[in-house]
CHARMM internal coordinates of N, CA and C (Angstrom, degrees):
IC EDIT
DIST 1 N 1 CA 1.4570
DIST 1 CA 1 C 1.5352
ANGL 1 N 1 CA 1 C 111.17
DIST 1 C 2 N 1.0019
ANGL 1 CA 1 C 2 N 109.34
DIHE 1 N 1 CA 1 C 2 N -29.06
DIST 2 N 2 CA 2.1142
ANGL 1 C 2 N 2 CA 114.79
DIHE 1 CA 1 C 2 N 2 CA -174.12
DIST 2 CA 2 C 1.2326
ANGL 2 N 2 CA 2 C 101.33
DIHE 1 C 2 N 2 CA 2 C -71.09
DIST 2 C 3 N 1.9848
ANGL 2 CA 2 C 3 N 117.85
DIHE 2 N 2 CA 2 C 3 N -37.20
DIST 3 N 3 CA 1.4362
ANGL 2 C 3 N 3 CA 108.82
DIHE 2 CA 2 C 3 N 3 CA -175.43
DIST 3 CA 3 C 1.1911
ANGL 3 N 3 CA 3 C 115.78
DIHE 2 C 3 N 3 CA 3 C -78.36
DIST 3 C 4 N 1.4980
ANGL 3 CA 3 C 4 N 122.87
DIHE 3 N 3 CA 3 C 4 N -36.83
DIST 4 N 4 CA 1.1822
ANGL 3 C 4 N 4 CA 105.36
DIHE 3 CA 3 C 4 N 4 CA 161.81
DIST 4 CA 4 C 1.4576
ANGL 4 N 4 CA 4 C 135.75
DIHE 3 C 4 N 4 CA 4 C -89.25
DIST 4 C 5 N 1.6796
ANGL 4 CA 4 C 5 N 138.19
DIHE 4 N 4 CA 4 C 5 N 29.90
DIST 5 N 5 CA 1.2527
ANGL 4 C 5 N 5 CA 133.38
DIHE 4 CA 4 C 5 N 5 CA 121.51
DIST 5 CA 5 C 1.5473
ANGL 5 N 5 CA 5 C 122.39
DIHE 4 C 5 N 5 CA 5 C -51.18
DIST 5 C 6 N 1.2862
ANGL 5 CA 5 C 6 N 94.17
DIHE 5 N 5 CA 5 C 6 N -47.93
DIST 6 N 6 CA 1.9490
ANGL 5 C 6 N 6 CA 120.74
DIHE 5 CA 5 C 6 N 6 CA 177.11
DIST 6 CA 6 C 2.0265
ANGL 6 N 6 CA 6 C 92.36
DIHE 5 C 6 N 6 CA 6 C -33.84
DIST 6 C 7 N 1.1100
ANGL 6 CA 6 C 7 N 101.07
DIHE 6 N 6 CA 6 C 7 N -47.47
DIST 7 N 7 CA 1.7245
ANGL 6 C 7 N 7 CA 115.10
DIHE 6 CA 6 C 7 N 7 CA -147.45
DIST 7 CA 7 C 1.3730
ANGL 7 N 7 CA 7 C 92.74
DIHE 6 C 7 N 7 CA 7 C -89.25
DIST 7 C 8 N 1.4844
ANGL 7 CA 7 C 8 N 122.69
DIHE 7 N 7 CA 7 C 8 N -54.03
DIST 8 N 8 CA 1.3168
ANGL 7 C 8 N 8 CA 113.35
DIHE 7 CA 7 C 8 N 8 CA -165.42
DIST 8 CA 8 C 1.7366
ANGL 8 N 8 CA 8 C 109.83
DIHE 7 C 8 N 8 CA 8 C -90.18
DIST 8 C 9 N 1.4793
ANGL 8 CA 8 C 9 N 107.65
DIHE 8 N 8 CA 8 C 9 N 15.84
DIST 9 N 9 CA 1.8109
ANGL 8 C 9 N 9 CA 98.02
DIHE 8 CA 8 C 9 N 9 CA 170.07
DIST 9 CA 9 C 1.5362
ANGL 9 N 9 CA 9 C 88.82
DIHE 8 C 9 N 9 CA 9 C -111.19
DIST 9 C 10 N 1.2056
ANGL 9 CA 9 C 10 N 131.13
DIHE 9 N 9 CA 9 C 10 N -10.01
DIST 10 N 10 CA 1.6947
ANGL 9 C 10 N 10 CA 119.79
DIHE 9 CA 9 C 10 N 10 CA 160.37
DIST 10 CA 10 C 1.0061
ANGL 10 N 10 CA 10 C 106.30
DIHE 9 C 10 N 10 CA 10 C -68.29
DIST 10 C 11 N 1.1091
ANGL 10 CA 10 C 11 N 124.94
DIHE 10 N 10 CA 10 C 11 N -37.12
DIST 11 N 11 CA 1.9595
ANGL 10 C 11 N 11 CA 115.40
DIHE 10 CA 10 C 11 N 11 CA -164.39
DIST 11 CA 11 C 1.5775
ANGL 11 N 11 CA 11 C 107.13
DIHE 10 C 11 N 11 CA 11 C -68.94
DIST 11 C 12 N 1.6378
ANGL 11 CA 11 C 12 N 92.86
DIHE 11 N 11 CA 11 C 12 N -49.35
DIST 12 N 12 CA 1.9515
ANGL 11 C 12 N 12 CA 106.26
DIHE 11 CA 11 C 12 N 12 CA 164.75
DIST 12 CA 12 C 1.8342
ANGL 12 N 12 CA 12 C 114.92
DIHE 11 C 12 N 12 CA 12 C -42.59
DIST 12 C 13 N 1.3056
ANGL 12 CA 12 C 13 N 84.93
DIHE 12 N 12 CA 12 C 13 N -59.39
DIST 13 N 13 CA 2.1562
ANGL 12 C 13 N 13 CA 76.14
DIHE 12 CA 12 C 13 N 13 CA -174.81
DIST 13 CA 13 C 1.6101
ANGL 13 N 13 CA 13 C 107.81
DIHE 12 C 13 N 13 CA 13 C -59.88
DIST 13 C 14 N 1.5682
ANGL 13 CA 13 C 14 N 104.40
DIHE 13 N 13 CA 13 C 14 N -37.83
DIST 14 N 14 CA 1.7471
ANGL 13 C 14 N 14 CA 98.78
DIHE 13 CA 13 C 14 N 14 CA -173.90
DIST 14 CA 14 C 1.3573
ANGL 14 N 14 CA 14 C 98.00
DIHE 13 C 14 N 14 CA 14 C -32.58
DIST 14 C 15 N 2.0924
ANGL 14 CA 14 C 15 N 110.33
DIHE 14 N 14 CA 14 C 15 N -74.68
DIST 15 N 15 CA 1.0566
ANGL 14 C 15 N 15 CA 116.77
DIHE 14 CA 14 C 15 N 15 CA -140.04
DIST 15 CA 15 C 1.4376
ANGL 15 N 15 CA 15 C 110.79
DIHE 14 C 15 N 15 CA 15 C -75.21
DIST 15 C 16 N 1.2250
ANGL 15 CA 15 C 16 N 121.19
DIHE 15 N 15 CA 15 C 16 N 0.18
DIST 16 N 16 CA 1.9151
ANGL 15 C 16 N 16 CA 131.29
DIHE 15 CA 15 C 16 N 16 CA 175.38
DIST 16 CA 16 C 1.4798
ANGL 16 N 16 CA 16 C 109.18
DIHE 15 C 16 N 16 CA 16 C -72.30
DIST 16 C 17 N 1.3946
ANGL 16 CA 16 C 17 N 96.80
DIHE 16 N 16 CA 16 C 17 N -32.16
DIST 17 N 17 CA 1.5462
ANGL 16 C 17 N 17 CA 111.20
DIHE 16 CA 16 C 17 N 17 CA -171.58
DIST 17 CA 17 C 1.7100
ANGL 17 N 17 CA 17 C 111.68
DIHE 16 C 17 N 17 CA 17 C -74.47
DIST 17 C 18 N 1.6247
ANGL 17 CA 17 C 18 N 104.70
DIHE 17 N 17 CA 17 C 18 N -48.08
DIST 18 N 18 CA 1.5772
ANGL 17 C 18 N 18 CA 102.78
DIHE 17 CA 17 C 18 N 18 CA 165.09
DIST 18 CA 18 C 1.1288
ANGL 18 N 18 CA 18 C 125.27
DIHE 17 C 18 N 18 CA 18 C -39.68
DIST 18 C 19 N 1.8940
ANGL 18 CA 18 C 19 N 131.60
DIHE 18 N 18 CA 18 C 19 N 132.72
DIST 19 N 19 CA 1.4591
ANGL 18 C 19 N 19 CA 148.91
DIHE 18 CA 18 C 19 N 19 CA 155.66
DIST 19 CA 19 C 1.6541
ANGL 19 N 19 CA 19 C 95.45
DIHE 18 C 19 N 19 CA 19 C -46.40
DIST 19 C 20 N 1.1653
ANGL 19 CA 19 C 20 N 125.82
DIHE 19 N 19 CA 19 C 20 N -76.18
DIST 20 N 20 CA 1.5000
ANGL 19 C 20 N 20 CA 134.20
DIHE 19 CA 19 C 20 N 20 CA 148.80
DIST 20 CA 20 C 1.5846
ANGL 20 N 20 CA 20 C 124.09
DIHE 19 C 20 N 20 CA 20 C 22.21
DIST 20 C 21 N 1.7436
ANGL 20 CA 20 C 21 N 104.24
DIHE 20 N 20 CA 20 C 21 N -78.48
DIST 21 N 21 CA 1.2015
ANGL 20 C 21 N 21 CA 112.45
DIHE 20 CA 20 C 21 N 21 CA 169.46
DIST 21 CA 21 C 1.6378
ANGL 21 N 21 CA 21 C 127.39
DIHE 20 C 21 N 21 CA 21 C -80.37
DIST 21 C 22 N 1.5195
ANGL 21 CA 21 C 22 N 100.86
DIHE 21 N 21 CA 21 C 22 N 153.04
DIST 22 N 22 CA 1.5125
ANGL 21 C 22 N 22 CA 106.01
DIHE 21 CA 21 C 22 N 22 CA -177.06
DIST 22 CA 22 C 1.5529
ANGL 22 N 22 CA 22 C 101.52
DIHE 21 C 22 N 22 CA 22 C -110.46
DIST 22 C 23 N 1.9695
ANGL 22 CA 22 C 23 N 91.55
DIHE 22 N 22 CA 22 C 23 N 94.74
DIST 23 N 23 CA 1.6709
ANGL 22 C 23 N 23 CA 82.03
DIHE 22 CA 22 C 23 N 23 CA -176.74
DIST 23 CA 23 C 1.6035
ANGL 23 N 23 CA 23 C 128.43
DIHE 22 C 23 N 23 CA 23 C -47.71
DIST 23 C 24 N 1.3124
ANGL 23 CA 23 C 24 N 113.78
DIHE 23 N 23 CA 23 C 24 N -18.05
DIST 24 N 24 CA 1.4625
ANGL 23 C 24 N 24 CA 101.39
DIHE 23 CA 23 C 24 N 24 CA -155.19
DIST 24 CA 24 C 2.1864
ANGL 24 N 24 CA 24 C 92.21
DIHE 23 C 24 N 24 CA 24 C -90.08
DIST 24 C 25 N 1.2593
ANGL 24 CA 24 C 25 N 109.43
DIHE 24 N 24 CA 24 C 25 N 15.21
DIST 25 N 25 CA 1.4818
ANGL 24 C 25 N 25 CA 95.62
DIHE 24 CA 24 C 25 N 25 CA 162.42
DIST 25 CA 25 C 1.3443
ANGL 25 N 25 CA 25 C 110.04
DIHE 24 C 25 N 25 CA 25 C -152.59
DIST 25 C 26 N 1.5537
ANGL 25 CA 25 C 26 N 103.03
DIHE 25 N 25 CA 25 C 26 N 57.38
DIST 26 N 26 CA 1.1992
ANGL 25 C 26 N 26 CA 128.40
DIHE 25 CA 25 C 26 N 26 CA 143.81
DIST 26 CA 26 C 1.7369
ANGL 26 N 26 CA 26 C 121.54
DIHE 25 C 26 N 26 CA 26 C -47.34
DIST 26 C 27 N 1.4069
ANGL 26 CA 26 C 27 N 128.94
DIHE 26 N 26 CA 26 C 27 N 115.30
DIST 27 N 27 CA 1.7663
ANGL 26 C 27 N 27 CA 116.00
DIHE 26 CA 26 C 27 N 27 CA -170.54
DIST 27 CA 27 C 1.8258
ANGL 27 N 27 CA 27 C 91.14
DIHE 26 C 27 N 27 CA 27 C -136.29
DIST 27 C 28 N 1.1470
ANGL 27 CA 27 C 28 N 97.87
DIHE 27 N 27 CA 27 C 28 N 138.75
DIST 28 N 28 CA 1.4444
ANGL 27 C 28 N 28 CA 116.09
DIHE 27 CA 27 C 28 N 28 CA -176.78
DIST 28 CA 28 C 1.3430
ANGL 28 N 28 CA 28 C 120.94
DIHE 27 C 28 N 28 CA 28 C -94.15
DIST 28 C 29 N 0.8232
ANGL 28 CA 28 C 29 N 129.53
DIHE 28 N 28 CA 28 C 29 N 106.88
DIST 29 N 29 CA 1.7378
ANGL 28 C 29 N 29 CA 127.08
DIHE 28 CA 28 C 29 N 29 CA 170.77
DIST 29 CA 29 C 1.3795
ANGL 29 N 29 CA 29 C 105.88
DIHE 28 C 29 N 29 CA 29 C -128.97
DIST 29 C 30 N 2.3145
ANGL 29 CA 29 C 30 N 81.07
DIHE 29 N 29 CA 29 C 30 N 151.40
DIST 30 N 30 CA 1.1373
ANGL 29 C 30 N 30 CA 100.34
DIHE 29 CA 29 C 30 N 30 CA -169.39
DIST 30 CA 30 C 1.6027
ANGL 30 N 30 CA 30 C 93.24
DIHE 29 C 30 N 30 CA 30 C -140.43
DIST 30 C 31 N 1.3558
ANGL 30 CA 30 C 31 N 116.96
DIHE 30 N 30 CA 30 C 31 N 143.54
DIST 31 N 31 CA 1.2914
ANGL 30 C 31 N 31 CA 125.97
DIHE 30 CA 30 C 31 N 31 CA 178.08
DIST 31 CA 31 C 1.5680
ANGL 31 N 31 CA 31 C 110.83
DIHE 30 C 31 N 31 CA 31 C -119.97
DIST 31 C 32 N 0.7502
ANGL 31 CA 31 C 32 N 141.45
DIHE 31 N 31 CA 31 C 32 N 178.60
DIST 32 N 32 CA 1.8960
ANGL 31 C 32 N 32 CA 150.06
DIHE 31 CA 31 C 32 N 32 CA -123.58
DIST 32 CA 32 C 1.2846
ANGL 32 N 32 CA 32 C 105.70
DIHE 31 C 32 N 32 CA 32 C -51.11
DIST 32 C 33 N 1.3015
ANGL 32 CA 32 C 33 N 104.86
DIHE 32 N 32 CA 32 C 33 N -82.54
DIST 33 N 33 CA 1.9795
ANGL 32 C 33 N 33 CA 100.29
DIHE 32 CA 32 C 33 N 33 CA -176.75
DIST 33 CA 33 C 1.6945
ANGL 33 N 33 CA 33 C 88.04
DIHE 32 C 33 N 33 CA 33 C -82.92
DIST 33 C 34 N 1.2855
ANGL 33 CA 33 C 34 N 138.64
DIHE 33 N 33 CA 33 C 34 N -19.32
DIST 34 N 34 CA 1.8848
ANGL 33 C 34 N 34 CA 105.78
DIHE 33 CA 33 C 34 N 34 CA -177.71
DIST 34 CA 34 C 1.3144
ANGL 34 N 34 CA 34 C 89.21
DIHE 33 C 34 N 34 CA 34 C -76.17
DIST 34 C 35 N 0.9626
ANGL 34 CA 34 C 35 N 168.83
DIHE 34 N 34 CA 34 C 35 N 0.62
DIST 35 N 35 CA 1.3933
ANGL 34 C 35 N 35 CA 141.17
DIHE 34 CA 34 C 35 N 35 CA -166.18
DIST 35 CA 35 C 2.0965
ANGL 35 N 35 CA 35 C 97.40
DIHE 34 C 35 N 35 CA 35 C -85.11
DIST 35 C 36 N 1.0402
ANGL 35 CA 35 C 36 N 119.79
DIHE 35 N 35 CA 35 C 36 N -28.71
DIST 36 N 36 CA 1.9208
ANGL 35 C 36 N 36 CA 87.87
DIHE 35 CA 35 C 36 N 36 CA 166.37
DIST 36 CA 36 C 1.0282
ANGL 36 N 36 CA 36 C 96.53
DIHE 35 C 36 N 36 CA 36 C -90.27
DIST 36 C 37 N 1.5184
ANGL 36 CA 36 C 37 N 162.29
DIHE 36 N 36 CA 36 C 37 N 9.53
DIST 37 N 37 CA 1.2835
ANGL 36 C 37 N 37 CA 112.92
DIHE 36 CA 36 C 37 N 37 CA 144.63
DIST 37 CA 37 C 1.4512
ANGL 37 N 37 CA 37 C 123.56
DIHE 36 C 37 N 37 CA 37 C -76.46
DIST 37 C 38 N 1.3834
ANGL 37 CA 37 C 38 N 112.60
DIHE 37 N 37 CA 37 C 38 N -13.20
DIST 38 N 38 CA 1.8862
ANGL 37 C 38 N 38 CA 120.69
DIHE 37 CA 37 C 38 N 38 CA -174.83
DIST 38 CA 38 C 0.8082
ANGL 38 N 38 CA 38 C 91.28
DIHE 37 C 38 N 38 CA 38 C -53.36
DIST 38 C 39 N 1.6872
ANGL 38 CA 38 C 39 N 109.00
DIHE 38 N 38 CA 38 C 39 N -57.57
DIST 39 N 39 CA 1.7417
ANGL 38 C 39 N 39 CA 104.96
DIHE 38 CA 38 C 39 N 39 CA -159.71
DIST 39 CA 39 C 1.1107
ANGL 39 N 39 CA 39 C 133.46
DIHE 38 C 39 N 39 CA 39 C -67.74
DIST 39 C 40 N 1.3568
ANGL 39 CA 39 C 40 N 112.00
DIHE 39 N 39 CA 39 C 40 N -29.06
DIST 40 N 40 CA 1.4000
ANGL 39 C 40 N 40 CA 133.50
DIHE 39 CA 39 C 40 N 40 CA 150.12
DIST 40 CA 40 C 1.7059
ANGL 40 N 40 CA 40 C 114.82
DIHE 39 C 40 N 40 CA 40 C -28.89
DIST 40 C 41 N 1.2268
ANGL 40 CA 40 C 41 N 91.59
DIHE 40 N 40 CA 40 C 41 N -47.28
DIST 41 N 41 CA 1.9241
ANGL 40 C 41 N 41 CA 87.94
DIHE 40 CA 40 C 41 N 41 CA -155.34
DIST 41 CA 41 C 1.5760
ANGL 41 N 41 CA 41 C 94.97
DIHE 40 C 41 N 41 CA 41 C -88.82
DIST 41 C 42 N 1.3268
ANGL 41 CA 41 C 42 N 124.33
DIHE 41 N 41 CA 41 C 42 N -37.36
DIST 42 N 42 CA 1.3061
ANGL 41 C 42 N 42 CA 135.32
DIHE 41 CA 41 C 42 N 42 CA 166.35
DIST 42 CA 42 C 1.6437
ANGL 42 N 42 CA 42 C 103.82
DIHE 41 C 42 N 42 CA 42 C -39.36
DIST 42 C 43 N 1.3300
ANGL 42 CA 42 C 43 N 128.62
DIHE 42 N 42 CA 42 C 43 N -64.42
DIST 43 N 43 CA 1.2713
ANGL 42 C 43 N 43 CA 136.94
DIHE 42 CA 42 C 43 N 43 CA -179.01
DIST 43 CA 43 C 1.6237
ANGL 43 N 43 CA 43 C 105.76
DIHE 42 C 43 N 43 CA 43 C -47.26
DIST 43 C 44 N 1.3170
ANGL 43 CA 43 C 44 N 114.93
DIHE 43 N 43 CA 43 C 44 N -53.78
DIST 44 N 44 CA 1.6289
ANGL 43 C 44 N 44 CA 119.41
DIHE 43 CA 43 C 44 N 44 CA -177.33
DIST 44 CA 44 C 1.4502
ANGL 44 N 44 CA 44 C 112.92
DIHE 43 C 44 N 44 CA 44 C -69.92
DIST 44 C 45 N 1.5349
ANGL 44 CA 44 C 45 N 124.62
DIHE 44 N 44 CA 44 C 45 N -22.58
DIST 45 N 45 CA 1.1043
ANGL 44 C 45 N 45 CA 123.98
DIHE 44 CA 44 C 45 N 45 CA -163.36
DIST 45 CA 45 C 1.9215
ANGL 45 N 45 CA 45 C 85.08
DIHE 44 C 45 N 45 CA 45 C -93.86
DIST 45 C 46 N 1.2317
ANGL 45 CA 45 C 46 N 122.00
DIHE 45 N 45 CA 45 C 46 N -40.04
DIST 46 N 46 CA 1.5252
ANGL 45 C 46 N 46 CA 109.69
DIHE 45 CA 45 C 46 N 46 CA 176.21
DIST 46 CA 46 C 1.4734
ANGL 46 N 46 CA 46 C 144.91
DIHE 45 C 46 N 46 CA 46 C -63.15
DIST 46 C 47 N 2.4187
ANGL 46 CA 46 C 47 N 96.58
DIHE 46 N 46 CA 46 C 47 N -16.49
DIST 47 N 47 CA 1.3647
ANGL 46 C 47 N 47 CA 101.61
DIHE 46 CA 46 C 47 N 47 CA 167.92
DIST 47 CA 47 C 1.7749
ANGL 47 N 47 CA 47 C 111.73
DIHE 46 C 47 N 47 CA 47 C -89.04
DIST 47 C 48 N 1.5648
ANGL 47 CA 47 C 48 N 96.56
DIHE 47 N 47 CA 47 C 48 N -8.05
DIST 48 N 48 CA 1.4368
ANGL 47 C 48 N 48 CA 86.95
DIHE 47 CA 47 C 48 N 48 CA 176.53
DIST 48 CA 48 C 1.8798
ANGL 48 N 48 CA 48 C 109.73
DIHE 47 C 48 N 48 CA 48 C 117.19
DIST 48 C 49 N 2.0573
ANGL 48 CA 48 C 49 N 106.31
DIHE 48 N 48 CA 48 C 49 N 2.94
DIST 49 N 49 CA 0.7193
ANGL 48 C 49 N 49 CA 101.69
DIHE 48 CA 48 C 49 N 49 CA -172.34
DIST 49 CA 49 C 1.5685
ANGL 49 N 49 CA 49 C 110.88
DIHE 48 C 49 N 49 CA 49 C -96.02
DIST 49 C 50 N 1.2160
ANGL 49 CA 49 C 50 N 129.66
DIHE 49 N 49 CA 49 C 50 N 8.68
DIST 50 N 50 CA 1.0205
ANGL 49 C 50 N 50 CA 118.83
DIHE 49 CA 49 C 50 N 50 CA 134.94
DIST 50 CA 50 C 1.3165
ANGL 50 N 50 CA 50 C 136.75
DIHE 49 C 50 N 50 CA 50 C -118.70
DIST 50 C 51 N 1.7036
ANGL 50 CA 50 C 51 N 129.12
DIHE 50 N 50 CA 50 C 51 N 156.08
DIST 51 N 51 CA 1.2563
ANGL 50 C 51 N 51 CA 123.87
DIHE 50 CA 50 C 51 N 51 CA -163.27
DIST 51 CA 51 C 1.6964
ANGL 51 N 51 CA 51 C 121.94
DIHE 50 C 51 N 51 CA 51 C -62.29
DIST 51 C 52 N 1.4103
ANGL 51 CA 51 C 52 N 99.28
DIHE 51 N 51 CA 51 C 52 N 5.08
DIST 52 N 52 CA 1.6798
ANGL 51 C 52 N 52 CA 93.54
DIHE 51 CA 51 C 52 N 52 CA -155.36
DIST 52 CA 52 C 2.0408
ANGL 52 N 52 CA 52 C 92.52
DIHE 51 C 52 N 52 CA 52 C -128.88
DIST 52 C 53 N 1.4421
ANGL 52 CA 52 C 53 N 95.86
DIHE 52 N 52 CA 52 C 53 N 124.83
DIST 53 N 53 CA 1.8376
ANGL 52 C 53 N 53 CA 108.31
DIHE 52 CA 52 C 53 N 53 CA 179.36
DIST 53 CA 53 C 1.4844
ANGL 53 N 53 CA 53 C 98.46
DIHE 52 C 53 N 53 CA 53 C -57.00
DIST 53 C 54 N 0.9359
ANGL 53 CA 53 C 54 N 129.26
DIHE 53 N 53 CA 53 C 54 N 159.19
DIST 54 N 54 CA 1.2945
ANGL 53 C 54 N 54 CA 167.51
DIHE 53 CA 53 C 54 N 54 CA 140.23
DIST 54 CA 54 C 1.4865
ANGL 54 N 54 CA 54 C 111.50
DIHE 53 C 54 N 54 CA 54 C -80.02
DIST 54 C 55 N 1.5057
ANGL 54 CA 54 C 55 N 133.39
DIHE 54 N 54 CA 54 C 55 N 130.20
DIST 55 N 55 CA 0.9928
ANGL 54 C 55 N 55 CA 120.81
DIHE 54 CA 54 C 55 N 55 CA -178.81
DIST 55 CA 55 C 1.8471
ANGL 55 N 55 CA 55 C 104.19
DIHE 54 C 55 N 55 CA 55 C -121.55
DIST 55 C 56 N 1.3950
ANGL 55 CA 55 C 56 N 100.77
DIHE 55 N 55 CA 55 C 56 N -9.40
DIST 56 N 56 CA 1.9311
ANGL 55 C 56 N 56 CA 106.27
DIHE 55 CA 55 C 56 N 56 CA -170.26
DIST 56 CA 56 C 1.4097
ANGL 56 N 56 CA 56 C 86.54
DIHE 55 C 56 N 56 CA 56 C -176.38
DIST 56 C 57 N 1.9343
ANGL 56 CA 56 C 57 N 94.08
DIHE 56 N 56 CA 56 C 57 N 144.63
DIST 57 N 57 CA 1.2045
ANGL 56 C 57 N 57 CA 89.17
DIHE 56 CA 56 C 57 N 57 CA 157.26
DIST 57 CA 57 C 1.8890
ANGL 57 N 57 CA 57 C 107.25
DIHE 56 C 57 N 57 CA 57 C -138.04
DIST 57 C 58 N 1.1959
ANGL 57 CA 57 C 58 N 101.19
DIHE 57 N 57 CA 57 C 58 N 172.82
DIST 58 N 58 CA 1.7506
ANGL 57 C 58 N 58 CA 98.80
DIHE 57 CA 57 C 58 N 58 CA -163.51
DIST 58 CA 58 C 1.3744
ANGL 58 N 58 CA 58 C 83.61
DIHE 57 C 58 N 58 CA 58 C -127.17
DIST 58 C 59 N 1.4719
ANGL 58 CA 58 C 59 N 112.43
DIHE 58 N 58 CA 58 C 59 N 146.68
DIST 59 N 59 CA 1.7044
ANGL 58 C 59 N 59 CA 134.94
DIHE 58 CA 58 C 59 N 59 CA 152.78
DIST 59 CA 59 C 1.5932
ANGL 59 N 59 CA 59 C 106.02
DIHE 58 C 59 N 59 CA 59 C -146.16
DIST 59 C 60 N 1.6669
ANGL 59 CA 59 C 60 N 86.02
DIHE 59 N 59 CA 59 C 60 N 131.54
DIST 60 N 60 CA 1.4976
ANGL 59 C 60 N 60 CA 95.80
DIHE 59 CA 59 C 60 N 60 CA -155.26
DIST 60 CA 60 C 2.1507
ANGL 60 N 60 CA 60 C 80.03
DIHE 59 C 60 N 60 CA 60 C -122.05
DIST 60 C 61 N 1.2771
ANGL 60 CA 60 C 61 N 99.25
DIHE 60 N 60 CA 60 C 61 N 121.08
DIST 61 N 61 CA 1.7963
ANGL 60 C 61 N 61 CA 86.31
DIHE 60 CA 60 C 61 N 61 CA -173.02
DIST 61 CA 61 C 1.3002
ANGL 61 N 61 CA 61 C 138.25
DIHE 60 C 61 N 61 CA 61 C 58.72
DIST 61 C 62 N 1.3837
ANGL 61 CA 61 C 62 N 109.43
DIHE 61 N 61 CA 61 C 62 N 37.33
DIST 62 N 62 CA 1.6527
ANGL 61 C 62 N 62 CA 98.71
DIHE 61 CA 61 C 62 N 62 CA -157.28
DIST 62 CA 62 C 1.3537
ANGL 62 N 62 CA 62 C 101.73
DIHE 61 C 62 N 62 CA 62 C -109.43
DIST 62 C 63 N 1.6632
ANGL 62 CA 62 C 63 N 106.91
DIHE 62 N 62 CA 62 C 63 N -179.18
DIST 63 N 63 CA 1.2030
ANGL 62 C 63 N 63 CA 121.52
DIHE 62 CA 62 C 63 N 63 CA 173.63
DIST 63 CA 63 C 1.2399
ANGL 63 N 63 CA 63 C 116.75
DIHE 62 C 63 N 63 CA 63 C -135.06
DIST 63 C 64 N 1.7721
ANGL 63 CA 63 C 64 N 98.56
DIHE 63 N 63 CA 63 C 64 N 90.11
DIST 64 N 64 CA 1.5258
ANGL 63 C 64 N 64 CA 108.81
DIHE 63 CA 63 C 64 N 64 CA 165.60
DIST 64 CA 64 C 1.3067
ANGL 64 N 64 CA 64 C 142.43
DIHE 63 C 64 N 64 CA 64 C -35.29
DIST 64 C 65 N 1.3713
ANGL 64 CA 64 C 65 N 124.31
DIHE 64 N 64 CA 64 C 65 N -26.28
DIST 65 N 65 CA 1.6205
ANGL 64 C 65 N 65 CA 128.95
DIHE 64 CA 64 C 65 N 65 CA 153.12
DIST 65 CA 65 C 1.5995
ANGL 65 N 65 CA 65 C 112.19
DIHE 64 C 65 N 65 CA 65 C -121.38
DIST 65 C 66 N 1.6083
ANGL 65 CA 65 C 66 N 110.41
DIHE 65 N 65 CA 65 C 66 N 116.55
DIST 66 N 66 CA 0.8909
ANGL 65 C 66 N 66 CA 104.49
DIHE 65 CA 65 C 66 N 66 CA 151.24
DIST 66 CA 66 C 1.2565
ANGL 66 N 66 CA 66 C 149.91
DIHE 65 C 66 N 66 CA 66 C -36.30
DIST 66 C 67 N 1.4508
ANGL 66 CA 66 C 67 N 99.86
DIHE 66 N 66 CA 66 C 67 N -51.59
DIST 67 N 67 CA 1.9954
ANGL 66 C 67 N 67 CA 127.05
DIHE 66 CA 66 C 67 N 67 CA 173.50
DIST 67 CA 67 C 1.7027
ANGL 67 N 67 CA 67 C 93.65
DIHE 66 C 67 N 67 CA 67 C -50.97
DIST 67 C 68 N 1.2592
ANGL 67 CA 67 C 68 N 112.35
DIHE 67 N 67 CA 67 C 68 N -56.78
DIST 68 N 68 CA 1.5782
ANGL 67 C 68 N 68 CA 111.42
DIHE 67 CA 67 C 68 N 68 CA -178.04
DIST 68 CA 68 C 1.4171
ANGL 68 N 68 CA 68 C 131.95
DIHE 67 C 68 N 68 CA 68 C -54.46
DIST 68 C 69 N 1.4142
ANGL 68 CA 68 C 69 N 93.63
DIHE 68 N 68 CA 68 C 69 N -34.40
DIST 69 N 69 CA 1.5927
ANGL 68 C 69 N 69 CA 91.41
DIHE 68 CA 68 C 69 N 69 CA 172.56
DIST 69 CA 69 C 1.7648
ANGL 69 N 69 CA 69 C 110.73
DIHE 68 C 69 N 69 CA 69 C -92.24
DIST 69 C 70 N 1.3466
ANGL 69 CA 69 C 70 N 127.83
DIHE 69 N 69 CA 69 C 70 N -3.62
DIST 70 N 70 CA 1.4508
ANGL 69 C 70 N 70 CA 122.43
DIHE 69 CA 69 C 70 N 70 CA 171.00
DIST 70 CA 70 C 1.7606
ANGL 70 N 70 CA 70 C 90.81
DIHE 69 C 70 N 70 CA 70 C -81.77
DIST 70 C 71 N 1.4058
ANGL 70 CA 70 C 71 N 121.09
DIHE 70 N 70 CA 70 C 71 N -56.19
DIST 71 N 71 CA 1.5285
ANGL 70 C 71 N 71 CA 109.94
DIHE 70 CA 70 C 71 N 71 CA 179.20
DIST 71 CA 71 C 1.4787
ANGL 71 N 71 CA 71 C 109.42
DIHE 70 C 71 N 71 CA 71 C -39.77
DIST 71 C 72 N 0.7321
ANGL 71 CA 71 C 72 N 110.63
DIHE 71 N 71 CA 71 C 72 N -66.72
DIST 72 N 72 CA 1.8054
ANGL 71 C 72 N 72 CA 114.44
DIHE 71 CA 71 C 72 N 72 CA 177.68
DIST 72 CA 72 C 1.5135
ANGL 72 N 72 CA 72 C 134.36
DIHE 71 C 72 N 72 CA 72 C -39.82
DIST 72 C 73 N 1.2736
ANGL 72 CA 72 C 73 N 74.23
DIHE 72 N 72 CA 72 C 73 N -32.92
DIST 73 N 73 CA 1.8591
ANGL 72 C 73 N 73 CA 90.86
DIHE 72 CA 72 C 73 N 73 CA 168.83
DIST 73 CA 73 C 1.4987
ANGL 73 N 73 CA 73 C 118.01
DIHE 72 C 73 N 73 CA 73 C 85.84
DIST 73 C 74 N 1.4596
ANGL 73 CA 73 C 74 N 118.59
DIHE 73 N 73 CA 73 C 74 N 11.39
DIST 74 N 74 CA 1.3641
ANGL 73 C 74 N 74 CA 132.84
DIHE 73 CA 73 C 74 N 74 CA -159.75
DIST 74 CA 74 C 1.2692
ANGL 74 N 74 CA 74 C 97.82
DIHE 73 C 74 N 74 CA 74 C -95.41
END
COOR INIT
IC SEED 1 N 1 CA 1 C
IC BUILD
């Protein structure tokens, strides 16, 4: 799970960094097992711990706790 926060706040600075992108509608998605890290990064990007807004975020099937779905056995 750390590597992929690690991974998905690189993908964030890449795309902040693009002329290209319009940071302020930046939208995050996460699908089955990414969805705790989306949410994750969504959460950090809302206290401010990361430099780059978030404008939406999408979970399409996900699984909000990792820990929960190894408890679960799924």
């Amino acid at each position: 799970e750390p590597g992929m926060i690690a991974a998905g706040r690189a993908v964030l600075a890449m795309l902040a960094d693009r002329p290209d992108v319009d940071r302020a509608r930046l939208v995050l998605y996460g699908h089955s097992l990414g969805g705790a890290p989306t949410f994750e990064l969504a959460l950090r990007a809302r206290r401010g711990e990361i430099d780059v807004p978030v404008a939406a975020v999408v979970g399409e099937n996900v699984w909000c706790s990792m820990q929960e779905m190894i408890t679960d056995g799924a």
